[in-house]
N, C-alpha and C positions, 0 to 999 in steps of 0.2 A: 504494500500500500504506500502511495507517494501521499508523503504531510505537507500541503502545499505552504503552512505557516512556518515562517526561518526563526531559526533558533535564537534567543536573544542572549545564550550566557556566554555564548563563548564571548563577545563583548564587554558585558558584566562584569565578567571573571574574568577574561585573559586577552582582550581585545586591545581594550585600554582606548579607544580611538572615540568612541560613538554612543548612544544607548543601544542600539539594537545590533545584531551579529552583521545583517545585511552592510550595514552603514560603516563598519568598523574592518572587523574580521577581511571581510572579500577585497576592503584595499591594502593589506598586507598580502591576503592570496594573489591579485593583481602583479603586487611589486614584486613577489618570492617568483613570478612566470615573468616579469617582464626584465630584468637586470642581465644587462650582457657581461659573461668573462670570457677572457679567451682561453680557447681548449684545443687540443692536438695533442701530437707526438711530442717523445720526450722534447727532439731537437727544438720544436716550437717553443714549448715551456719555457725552455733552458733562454732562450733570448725574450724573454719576458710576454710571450708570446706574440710577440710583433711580424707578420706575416705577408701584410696583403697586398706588400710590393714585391715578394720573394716566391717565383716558381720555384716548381723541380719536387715538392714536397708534399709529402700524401697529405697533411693537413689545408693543401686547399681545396680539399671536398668540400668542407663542412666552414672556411675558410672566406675566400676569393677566389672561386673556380678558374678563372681566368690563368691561377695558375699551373694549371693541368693542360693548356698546350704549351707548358718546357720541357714534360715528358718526353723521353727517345726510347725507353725502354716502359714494360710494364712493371708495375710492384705489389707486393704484397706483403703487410704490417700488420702488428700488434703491442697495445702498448698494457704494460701491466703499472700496479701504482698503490704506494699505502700513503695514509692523509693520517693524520692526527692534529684534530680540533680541543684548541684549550681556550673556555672561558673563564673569565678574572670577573664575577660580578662582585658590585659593590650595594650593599641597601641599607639605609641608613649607618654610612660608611662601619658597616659588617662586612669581610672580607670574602667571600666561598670562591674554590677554585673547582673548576671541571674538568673533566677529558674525554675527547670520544676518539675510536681510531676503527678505520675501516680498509681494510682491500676492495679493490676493483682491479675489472677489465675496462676501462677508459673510453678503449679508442680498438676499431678493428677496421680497416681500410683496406680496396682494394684497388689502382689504377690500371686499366687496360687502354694501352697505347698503340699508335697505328701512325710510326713515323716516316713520313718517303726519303727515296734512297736521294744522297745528298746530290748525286749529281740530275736529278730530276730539278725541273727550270719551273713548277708550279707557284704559283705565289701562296697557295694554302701548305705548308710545311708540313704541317699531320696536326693531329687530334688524338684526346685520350676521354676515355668514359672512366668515370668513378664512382662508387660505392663505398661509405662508412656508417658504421653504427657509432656514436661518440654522445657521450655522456657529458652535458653544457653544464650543467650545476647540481654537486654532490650535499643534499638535505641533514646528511648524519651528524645531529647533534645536540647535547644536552648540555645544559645549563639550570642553575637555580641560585638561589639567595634565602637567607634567613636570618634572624635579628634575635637578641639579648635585649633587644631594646624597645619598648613599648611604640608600636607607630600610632600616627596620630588619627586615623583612621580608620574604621572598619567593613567591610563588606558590606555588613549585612544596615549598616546604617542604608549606604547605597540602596541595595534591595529595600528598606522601606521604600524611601527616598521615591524611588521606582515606583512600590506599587502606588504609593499615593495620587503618584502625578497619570500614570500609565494603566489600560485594564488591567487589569489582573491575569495572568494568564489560565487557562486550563491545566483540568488534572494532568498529571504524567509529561508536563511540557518542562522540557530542562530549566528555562529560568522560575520556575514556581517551585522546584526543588526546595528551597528556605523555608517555605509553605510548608511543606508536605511533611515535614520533620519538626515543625512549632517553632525553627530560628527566627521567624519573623510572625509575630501575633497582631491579633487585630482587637484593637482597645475603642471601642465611644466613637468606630467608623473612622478610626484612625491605624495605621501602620505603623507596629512599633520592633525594633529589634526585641528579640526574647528577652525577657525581665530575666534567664537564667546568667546572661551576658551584664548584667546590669547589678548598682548593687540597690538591695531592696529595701524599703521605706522601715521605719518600727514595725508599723502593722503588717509588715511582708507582701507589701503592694506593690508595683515596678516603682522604680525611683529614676526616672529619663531624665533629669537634669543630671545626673552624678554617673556618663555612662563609663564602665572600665576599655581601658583601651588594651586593645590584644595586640599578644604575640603574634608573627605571622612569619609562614616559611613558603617557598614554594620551589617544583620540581616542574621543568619543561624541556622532556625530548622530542626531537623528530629523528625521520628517518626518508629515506626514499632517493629518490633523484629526477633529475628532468634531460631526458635525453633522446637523440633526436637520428633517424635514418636518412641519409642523405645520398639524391642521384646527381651526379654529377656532371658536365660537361664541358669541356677545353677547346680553342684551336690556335692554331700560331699561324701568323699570316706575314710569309717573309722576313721573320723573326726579328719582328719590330712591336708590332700588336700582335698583343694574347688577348683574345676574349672567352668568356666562358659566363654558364648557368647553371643552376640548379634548383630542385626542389627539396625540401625538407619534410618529415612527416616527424615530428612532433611527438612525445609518451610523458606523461605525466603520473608517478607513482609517490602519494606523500603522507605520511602518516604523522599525527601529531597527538602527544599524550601528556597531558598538564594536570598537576595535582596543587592543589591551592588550599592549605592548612592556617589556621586559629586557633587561638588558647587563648583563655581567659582566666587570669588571678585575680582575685577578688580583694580588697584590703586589709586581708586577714591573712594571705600569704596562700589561703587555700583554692587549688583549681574551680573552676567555677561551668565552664561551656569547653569543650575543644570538638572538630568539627573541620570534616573534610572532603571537598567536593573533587573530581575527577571527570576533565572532558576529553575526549576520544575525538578524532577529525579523521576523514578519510579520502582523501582525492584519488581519481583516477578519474583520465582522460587521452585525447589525443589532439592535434592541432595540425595544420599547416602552413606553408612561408616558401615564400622564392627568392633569390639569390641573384643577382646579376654583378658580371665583375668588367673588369680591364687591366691590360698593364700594359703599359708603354714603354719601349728603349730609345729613347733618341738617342743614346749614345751606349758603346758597348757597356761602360762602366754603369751604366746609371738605369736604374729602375723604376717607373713610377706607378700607382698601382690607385685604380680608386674601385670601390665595390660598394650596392645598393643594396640593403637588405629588408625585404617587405615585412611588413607587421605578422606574428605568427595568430592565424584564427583558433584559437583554441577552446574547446567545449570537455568540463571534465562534471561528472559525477561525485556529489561529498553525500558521506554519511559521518551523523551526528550524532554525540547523546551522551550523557553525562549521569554522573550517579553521588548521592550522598552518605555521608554519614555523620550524625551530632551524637555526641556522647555527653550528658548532663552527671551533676555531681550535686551533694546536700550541702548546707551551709559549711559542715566543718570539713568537707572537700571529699566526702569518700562516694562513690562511683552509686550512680542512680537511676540511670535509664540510657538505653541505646537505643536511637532509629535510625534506621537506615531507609532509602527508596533510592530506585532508577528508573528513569526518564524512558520516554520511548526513545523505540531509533528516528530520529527526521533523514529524509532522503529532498534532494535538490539535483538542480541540474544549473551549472552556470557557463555564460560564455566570456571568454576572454579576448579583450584583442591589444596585443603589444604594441609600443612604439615600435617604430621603421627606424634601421640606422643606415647613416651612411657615414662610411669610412675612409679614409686616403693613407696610402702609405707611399715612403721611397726608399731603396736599398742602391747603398754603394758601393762599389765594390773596387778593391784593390789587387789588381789582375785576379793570379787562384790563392792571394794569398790571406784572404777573407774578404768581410764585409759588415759594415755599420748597418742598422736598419731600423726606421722606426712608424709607426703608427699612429694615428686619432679618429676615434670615432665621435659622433655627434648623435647626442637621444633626445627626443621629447617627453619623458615621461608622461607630463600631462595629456598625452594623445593614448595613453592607458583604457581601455572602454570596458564596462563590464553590462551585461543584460543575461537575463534569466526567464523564462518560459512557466516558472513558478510565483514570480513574485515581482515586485519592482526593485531597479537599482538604481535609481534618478539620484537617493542623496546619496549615496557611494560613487556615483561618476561626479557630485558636484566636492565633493572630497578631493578627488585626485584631479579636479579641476585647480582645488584651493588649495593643497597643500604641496603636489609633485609638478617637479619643474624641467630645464634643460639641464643638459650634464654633457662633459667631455671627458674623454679617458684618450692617453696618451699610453703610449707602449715603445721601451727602446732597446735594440738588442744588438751585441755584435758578434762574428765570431771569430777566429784565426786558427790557422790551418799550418798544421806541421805533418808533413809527409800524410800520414794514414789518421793521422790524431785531429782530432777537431776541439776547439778551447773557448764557450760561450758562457756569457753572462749578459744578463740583459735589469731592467729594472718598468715596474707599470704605475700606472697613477686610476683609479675608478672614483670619479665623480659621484658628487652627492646625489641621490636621485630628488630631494625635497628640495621644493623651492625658497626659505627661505626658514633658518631657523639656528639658534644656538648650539643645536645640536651637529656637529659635524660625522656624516657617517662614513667620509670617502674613505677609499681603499689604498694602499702601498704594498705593493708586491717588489721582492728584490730574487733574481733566482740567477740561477747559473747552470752548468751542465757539461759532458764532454762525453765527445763520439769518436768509433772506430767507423772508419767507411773503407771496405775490399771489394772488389768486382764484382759481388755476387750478393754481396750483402751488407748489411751496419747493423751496427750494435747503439743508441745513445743512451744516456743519463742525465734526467735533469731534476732539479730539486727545486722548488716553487717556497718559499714565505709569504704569506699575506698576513697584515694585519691593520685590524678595523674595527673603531667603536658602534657599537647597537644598543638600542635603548627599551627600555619595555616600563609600563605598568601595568600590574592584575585587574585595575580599574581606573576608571575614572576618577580622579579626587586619591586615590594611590601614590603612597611615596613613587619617585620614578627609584630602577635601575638601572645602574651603568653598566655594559658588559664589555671588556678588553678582550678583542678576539684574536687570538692569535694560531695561525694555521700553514702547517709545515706537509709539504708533499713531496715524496721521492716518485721519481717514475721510473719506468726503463723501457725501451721502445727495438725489435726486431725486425727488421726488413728485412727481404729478397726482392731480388731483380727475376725477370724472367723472361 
């Protein structure tokens, strides 16, 4: 059964952006599908994945096709890769450290090339077709915070707050969960946090002027990734102009699990409420997006490269649902009643549609004995669109109308070349995607790398750092936290010629 009403907690609870999940939640989903990085082989990585000037390299499948008529031979790759993600959140400067670490297979490519023989006077040089499976952005990862220290804040204030102003929702719907468990009671047609959260009058009546403010901790993983099949196409014409195209299809697999805990001590030192919600998110989908490149030699040395990438259309599938648990205690703190309830499941369908980017690169080169190379892309994020066949998204598109803005990301990479040995390092810059705010989210990547290249085959190795601040609250009116991300990637990449 499809619940055509959207869930309102995960906003509530974990959104932090909005009241309702539609208005909140779907412009973080938005931005988590629409943020470009760059991906490939090791060798790409290794010069900070700066590309779209530089044929010859299976990463312009999924790249600047354009560079698949440099090909003379065909190829065939694989790249393997371990990542470990460390968060430093801070919450009411309380320090928690995290780590996630994950293997993948990345990147699996294949070039098929169809070069004519040199002494052939054609002005179309040859052409190559390509295929990869490559994985754009890796979801693995956890993060949380927790305090020693009373916030100033509580949920379930919010949740009055809520039903006051808002209907109230139905049974078994995830934001009435507070409901369903007595955390939030109804007094004289009013909406009050549970009097067990509170301390109580002489006559053991709720006492709301005098409320306790709780402890509060929370845990937030994800997992999954977004990754993308791509056909490819190249040609070389007089080996001046490269042009080339491709399509993209698009997979969206993304799990997310947030557990949002409380505790209340009362002024007698003894626990009073503690109480624990947990929402479950679940994306799947697919999308598509086209590709059109260029490169240019006006001179041996020199590369120029620019590449148009269309907005990706992407429509995924979320299931919802979330479940509680409040545990109550007597005056002198000893344990008194437990309830628990879960929500139904809600099911949606949403569509996505990304900014367009367009990119320009140039690589120079010093005969065979390397080459400088660098990259900029140009986004709109505010060209972000979201619409749903269940419900409306008019204030979530005026969201990312109001809050996401333009961004440029820069990428610089060189490498140098000793006999069979290859020696790269490169450095990236990823722009903030919000338009205008205290909070700085952009990206710095510094990486490097080194390859064996023999007639028949190569061996690379490249090593990626990023790191980058992200921001979260559990709610609205929610301490914020800071999260320090720091993210280290080893790769190693296999070709053959054939």
């Amino acid at each position: 059964m499809r619940i055509l009403s959207k869930t309102i907690l995960g906003s509530l609870l974990l959104g932090g952006l909005s009241m309702a999940h539609v208005n909140g939640q779907t412009f973080d989903d938005a931005l988590r599908y629409s943020q470009f990085n760059a991906s490939g082989s090791a060798r790409i990585m290794a010069l900070g994945g700066s590309q779209y000037a530089l044929g010859g390299d299976i990463s312009n499948i999924s790249g600047n096709p354009a560079g698949l008529g440099f090909f003379r031979k065909s190829e065939f790759s694989f790249t393997l890769s371990y990542e470990n993600w460390q968060s430093n959140s801070s919450f009411i400067n309380q320090p928690q450290q995290d780590n996630q670490g994950n293997f993948a297979l990345p990147n699996l490519s294949i070039v098929l090339n169809k070069a004519k023989d040199p002494l052939n006077t054609d002005s179309w040089r040859g052409h190559s077709f390509g295929i990869s499976i490559n994985r754009m952005t890796n979801f693995n990862n956890t993060f949380g915070y927790y305090s020693n220290i009373e916030s100033s804040s509580s949920l379930l204030d919010y949740y009055a707050d809520y039903y006051n102003n808002v209907k109230v929702p139905p049974a078994n719907a995830p934001e009435g969960l507070p409901l369903d468990v007595d955390l939030v009671i109804l007094d004289n047609g009013t909406y009050y946090p549970s009097d067990y959260s509170y301390n109580p009058n002489e006559d053991g009546s709720p006492n709301f002027d005098s409320p306790i403010p709780p402890y509060q901790d929370e845990v937030v993983e994800s997992e999954g990734s977004l990754s993308q099949i791509t056909f490819a196409y190249g040609a070389n014409y007089k080996n001046k102009v490269f042009i080339g195209g491709s399509i993209g299809v698009t997979s969206i697999d993304f799990a997310s699990y947030k557990t949002f805990n409380e505790e209340f001590i009362d002024n007698n030192d003894n626990r009073s409420l503690d109480y624990s919600i947990r929402e479950n998110l679940f994306h799947n989908g697919t999308g598509i997006n086209l590709n059109l490149g260029v490169i240019y030699k006006p001179i041996d040395q020199l590369n120029l490269g620019l590449s148009y990438s269309s907005p990706t259309w992407m429509r995924y599938d979320e299931d919802f649902d979330a479940n509680i648990r409040a545990n109550y205690y007597d005056l002198e703190g000893n344990p008194q009643e437990s309830i628990e309830n879960q929500s139904d499941i809600y099911f949606s369908a949403i569509n996505v549609r990304t900014p367009m980017k367009v990119s320009a690169g140039a690589a120079l080169f010093f005969n065979k004995n390397g080459f400088i190379t660098a990259d900029v892309d140009y986004l709109d994020y505010s060209a972000m669109h979201l619409s749903s066949p269940d419900y409306e998204l008019d204030a979530a598109n005026e969201d990312i109308e109001a809050l996401a803005g333009n961004a440029l990301n820069y990428r610089l990479g060189a490498e140098y070349r000793i006999k069979l040995f290859r020696l790269r390092a490169g450095t990236a810059f990823y722009g903030d995607p919000f338009k205008s705010s205290d909070l700085d989210r952009s990206k710095t990547q510094f990486t490097g790398g080194v390859g064996i290249k023999l007639p028949k085959m190569y061996v690379d190795f490249g090593i990626v750092h990023s790191q980058f601040d992200s921001f979260y609250t559990s709610y609205p009116g929610a301490e914020l936290v800071s999260i320090d991300n720091k993210n280290t990637r080893g790769l190693v990449t296999l070709g053959f010629n054939f």
